[in-house]
PDB file of N, CA, C and O in Angstrom:
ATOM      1  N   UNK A   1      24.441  -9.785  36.292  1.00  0.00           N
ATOM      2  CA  UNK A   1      24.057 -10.980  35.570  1.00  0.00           C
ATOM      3  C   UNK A   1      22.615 -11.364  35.884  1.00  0.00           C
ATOM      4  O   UNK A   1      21.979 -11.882  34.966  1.00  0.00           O
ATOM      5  N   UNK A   2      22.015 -11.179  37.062  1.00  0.00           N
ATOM      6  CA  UNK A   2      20.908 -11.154  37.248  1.00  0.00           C
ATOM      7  C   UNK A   2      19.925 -10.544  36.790  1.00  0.00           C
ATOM      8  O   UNK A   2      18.893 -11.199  36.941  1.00  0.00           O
ATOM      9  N   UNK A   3      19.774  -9.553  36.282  1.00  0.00           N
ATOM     10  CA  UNK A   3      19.080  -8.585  35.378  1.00  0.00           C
ATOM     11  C   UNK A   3      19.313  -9.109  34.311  1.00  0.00           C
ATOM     12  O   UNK A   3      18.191  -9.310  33.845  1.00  0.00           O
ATOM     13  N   UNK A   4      20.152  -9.521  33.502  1.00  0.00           N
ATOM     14  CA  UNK A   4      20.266 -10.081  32.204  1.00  0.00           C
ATOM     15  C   UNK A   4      19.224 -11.138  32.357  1.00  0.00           C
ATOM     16  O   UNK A   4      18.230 -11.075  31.634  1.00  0.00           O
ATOM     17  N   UNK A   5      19.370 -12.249  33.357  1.00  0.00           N
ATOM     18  CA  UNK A   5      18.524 -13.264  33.174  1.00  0.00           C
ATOM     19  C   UNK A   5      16.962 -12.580  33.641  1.00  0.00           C
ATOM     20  O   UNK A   5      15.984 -13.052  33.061  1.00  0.00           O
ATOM     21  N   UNK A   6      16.866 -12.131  34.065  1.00  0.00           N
ATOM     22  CA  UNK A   6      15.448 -11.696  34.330  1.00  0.00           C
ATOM     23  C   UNK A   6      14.668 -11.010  32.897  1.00  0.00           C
ATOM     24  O   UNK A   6      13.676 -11.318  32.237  1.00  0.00           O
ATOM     25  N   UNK A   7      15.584 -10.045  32.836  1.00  0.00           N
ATOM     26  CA  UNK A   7      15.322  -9.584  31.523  1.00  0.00           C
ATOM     27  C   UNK A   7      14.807 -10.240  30.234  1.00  0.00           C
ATOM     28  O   UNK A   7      13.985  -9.809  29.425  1.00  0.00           O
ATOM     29  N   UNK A   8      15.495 -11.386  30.245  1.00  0.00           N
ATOM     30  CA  UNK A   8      15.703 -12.640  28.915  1.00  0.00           C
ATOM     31  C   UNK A   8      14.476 -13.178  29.316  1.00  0.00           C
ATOM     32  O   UNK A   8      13.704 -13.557  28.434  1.00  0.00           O
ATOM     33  N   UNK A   9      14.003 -13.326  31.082  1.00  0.00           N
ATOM     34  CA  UNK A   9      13.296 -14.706  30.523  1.00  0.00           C
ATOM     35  C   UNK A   9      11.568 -14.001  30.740  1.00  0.00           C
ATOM     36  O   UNK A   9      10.650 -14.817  30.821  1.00  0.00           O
ATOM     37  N   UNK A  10      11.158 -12.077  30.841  1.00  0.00           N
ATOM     38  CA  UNK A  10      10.882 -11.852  30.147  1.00  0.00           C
ATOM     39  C   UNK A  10      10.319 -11.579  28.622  1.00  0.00           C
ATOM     40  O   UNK A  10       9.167 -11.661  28.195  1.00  0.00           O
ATOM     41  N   UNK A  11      11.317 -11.290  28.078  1.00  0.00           N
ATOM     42  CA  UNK A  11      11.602 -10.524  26.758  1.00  0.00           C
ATOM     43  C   UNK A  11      11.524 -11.368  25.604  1.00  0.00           C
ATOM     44  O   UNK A  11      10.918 -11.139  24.557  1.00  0.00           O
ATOM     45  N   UNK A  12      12.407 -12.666  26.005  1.00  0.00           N
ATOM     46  CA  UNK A  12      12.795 -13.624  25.017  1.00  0.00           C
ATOM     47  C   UNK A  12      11.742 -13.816  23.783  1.00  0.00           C
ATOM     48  O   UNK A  12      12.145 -14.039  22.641  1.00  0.00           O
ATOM     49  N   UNK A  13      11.275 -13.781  23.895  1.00  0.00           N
ATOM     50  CA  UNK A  13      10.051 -13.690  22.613  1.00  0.00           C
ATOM     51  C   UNK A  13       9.820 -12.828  21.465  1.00  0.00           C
ATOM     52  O   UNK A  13       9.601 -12.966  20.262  1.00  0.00           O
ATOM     53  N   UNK A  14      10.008 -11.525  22.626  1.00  0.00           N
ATOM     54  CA  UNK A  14      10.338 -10.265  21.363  1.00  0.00           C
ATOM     55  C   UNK A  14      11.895 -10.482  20.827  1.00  0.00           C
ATOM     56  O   UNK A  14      12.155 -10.087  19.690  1.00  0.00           O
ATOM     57  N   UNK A  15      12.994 -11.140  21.676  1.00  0.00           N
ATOM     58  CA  UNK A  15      14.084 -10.824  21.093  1.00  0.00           C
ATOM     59  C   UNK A  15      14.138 -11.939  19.845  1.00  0.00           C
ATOM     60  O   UNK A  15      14.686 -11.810  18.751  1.00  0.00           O
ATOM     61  N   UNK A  16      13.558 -12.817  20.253  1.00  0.00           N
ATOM     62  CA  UNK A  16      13.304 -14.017  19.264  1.00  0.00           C
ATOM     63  C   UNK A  16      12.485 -13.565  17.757  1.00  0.00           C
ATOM     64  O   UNK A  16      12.842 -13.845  16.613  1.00  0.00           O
ATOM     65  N   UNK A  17      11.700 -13.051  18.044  1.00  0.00           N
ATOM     66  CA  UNK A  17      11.099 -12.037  16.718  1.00  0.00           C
ATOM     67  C   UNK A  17      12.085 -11.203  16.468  1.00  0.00           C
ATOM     68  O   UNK A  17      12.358 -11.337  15.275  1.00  0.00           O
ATOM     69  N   UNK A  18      12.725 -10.460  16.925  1.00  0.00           N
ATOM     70  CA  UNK A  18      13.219  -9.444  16.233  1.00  0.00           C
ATOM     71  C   UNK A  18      14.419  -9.870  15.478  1.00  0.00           C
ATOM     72  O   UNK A  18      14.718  -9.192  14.495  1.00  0.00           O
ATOM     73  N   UNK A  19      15.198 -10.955  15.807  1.00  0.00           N
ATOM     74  CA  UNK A  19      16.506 -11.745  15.363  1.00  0.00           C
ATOM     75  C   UNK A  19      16.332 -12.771  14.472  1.00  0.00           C
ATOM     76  O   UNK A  19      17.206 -13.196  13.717  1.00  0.00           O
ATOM     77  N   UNK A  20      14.828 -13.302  14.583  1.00  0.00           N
ATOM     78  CA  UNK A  20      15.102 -14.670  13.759  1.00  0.00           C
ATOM     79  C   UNK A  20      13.943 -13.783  12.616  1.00  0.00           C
ATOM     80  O   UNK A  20      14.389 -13.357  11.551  1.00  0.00           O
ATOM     81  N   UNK A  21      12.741 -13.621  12.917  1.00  0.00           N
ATOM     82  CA  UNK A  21      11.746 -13.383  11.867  1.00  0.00           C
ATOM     83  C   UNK A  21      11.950 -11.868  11.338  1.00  0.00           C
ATOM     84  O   UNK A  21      11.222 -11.532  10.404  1.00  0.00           O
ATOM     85  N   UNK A  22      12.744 -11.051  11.775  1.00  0.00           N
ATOM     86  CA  UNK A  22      13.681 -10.091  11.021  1.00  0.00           C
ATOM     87  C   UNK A  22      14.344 -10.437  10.024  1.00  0.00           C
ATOM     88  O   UNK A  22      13.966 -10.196   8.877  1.00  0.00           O
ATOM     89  N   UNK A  23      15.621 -11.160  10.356  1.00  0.00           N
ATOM     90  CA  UNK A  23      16.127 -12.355   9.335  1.00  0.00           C
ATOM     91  C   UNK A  23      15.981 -12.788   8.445  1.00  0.00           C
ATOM     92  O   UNK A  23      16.742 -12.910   7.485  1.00  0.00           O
ATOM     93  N   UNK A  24      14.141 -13.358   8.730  1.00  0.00           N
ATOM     94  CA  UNK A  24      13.792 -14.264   7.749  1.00  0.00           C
ATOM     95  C   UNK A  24      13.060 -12.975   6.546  1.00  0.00           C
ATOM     96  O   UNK A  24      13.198 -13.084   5.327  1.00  0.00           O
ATOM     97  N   UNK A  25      12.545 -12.187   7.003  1.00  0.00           N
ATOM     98  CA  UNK A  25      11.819 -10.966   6.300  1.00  0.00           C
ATOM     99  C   UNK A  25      12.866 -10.205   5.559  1.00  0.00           C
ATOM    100  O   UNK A  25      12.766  -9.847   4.386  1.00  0.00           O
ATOM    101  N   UNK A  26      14.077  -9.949   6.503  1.00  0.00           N
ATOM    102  CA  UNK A  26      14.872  -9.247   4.948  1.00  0.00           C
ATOM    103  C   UNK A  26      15.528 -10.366   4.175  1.00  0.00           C
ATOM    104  O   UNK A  26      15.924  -9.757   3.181  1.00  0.00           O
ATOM    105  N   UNK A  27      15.949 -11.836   3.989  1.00  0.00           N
ATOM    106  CA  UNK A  27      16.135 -12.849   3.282  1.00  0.00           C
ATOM    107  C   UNK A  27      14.947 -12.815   2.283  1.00  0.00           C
ATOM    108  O   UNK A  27      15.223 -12.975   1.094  1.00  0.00           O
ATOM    109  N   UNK A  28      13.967 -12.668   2.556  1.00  0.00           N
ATOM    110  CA  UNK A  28      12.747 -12.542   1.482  1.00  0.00           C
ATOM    111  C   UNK A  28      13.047 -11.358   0.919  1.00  0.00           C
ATOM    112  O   UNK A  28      13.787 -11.439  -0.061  1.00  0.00           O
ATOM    113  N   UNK A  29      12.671 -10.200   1.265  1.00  0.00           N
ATOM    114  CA  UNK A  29      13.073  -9.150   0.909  1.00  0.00           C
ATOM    115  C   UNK A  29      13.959  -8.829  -0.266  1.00  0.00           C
ATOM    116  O   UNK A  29      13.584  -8.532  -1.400  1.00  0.00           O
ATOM    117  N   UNK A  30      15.391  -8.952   0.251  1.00  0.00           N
ATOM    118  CA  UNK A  30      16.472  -8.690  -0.833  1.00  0.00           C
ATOM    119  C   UNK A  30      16.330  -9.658  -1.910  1.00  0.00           C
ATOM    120  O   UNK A  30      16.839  -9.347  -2.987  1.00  0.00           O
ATOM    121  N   UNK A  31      15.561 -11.092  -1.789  1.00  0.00           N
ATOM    122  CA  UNK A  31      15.842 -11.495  -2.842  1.00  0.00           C
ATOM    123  C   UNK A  31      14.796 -11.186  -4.234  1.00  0.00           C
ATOM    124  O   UNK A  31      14.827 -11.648  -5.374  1.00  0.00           O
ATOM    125  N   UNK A  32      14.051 -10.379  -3.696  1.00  0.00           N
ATOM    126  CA  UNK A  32      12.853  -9.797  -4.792  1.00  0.00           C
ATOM    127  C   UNK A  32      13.435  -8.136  -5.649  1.00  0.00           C
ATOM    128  O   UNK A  32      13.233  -7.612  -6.744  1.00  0.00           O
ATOM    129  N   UNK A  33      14.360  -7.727  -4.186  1.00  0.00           N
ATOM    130  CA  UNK A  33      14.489  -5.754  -4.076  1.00  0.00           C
ATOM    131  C   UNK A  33      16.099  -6.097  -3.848  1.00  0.00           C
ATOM    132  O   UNK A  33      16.614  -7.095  -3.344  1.00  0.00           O
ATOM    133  N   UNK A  34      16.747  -4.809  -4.449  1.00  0.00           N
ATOM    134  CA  UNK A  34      18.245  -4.243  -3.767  1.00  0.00           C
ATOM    135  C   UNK A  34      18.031  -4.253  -2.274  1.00  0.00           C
ATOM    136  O   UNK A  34      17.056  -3.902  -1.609  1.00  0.00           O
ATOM    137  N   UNK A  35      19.516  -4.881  -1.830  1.00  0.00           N
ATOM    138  CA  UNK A  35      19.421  -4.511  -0.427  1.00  0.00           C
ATOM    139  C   UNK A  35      20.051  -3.203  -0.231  1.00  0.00           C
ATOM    140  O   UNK A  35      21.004  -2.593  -0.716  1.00  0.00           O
ATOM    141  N   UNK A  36      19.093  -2.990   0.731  1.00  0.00           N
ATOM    142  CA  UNK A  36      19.640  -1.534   1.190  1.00  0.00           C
ATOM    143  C   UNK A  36      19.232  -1.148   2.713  1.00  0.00           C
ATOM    144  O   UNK A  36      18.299  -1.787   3.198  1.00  0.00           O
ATOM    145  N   UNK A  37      19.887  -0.110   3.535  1.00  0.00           N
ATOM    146  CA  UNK A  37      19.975  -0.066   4.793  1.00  0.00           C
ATOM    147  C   UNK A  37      18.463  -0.303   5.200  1.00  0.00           C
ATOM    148  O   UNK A  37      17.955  -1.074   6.013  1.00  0.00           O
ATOM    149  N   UNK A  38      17.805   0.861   4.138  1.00  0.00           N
ATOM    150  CA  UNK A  38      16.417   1.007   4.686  1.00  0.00           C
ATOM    151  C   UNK A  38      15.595  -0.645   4.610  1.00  0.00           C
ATOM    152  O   UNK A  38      14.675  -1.034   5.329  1.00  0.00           O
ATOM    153  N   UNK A  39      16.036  -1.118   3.900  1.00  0.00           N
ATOM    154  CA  UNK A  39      15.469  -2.265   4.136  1.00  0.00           C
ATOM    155  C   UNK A  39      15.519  -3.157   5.241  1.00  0.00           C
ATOM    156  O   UNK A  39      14.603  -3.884   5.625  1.00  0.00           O
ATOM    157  N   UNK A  40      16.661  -3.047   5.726  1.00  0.00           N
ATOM    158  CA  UNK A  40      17.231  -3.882   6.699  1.00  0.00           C
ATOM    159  C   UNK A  40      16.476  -3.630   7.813  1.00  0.00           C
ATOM    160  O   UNK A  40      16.136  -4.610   8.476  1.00  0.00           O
ATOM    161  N   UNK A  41      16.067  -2.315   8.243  1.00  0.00           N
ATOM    162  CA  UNK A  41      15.746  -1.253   9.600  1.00  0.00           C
ATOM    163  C   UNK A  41      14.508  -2.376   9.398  1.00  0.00           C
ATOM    164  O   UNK A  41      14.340  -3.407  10.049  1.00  0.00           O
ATOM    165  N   UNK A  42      13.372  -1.644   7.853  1.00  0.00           N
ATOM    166  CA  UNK A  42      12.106  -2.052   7.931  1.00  0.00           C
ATOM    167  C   UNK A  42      11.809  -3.727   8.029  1.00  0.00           C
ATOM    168  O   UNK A  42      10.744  -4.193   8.434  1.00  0.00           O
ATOM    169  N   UNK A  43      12.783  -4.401   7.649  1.00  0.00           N
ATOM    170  CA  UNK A  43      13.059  -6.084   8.122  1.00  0.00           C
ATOM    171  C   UNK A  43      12.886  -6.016  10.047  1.00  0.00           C
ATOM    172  O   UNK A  43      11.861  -6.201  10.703  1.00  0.00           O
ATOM    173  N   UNK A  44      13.574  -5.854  10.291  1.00  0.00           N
ATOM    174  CA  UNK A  44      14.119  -5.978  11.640  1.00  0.00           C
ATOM    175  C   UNK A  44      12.921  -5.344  12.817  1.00  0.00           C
ATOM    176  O   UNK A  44      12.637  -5.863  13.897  1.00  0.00           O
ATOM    177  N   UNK A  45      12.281  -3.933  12.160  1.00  0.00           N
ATOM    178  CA  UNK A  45      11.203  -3.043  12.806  1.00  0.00           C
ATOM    179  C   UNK A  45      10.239  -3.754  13.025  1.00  0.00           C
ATOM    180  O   UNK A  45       9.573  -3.878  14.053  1.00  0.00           O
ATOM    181  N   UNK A  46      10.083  -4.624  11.263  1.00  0.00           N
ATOM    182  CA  UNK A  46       8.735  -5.643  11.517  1.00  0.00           C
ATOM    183  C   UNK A  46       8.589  -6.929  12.202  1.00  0.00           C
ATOM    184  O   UNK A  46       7.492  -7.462  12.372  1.00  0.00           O
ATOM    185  N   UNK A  47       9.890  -7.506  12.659  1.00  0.00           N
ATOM    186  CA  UNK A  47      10.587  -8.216  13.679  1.00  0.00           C
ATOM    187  C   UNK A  47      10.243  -8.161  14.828  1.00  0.00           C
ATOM    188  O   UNK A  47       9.787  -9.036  15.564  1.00  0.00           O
ATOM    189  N   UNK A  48      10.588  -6.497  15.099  1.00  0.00           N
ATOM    190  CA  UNK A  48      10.480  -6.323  16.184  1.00  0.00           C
ATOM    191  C   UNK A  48       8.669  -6.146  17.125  1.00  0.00           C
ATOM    192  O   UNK A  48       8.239  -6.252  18.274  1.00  0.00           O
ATOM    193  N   UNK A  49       8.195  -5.864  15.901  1.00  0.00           N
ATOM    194  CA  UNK A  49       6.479  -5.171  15.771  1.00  0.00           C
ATOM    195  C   UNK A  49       5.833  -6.429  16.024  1.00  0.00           C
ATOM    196  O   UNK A  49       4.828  -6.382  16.734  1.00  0.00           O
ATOM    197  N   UNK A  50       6.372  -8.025  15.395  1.00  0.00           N
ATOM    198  CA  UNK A  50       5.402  -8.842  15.749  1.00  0.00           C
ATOM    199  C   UNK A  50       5.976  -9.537  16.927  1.00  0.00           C
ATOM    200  O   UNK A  50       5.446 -10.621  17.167  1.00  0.00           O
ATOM    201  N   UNK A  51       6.807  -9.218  17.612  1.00  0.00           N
ATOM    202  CA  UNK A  51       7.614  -9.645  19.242  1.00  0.00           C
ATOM    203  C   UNK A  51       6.928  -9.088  19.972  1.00  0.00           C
ATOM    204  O   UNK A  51       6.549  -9.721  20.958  1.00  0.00           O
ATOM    205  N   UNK A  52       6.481  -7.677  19.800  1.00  0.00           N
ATOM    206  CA  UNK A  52       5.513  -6.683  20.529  1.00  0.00           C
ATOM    207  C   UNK A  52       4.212  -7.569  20.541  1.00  0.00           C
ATOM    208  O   UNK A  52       3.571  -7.813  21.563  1.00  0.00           O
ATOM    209  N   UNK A  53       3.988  -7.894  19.633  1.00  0.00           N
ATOM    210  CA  UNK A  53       2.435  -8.201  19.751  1.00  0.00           C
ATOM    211  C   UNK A  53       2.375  -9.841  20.561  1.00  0.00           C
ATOM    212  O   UNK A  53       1.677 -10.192  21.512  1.00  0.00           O
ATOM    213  N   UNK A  54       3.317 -10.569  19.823  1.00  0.00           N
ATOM    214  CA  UNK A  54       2.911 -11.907  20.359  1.00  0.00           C
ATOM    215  C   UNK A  54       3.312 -11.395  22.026  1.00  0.00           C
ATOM    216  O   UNK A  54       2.709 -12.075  22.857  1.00  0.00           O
ATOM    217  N   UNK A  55       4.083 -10.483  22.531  1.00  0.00           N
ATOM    218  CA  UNK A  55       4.157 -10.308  23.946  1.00  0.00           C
ATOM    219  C   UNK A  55       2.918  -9.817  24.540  1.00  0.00           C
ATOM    220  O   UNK A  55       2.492 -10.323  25.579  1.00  0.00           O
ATOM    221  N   UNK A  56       2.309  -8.860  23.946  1.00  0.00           N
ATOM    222  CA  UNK A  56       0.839  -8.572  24.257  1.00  0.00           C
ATOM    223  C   UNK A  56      -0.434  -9.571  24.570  1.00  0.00           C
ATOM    224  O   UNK A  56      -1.197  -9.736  25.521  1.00  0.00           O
ATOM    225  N   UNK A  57      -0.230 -10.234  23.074  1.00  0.00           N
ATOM    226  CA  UNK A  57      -1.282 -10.870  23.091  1.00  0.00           C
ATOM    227  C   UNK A  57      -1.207 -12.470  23.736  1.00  0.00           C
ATOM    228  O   UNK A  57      -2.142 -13.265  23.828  1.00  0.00           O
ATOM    229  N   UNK A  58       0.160 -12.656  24.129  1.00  0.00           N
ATOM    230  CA  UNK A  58       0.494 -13.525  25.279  1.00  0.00           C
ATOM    231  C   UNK A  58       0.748 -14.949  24.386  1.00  0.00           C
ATOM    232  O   UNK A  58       0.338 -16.043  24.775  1.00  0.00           O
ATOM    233  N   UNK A  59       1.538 -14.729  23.049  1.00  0.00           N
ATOM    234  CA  UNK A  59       1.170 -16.189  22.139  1.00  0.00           C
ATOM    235  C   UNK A  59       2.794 -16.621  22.791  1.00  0.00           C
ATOM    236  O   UNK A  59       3.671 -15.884  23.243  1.00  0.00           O
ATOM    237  N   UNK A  60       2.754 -18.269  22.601  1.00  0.00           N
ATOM    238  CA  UNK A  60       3.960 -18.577  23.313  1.00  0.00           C
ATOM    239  C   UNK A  60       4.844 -19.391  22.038  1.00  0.00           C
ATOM    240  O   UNK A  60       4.295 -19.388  20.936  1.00  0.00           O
ATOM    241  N   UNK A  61       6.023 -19.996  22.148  1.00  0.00           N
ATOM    242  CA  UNK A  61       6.679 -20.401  21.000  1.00  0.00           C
ATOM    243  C   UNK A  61       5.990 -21.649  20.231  1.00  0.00           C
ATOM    244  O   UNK A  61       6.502 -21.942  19.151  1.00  0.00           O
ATOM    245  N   UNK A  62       5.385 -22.068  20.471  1.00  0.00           N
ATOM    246  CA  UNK A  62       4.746 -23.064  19.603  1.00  0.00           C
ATOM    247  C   UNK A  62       2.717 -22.569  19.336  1.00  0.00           C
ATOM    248  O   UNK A  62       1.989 -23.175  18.551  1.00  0.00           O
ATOM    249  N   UNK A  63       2.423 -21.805  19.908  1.00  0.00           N
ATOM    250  CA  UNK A  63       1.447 -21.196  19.578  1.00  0.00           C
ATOM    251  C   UNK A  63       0.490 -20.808  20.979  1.00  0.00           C
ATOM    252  O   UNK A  63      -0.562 -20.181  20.853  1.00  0.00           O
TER     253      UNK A  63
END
């Protein structure tokens, strides 16, 4: 359980991108395009791509 929390309070940022602004990107998405798997991946990838960065570039939840 300790590793979980360490992990989280880490990470939480990317997991927060990848779950919520994934989400919100294939909700946009399907409602323009068919949903389809590949969409979902490339929703979720780009989720995950800007969790990467705001972890990099050190941005925090309100900016």
């Amino acid at each position: 359980m300790n590793w979980f929390s360490e992990h989280f309070a880490k990470w939480n940022l990317v997991w927060f991108c990848l779950i919520f602004w994934g989400s919100i990107l294939y909700a946009i998405l399907t409602f323009f395009l068919d949903s389809s798997f590949i969409l979902a991946v490339f929703s979720y990838a780009m989720g995950l791509l800007l969790g990467f960065v705001a972890k990099i570039k050190g941005w925090g939840w309100l900016g």
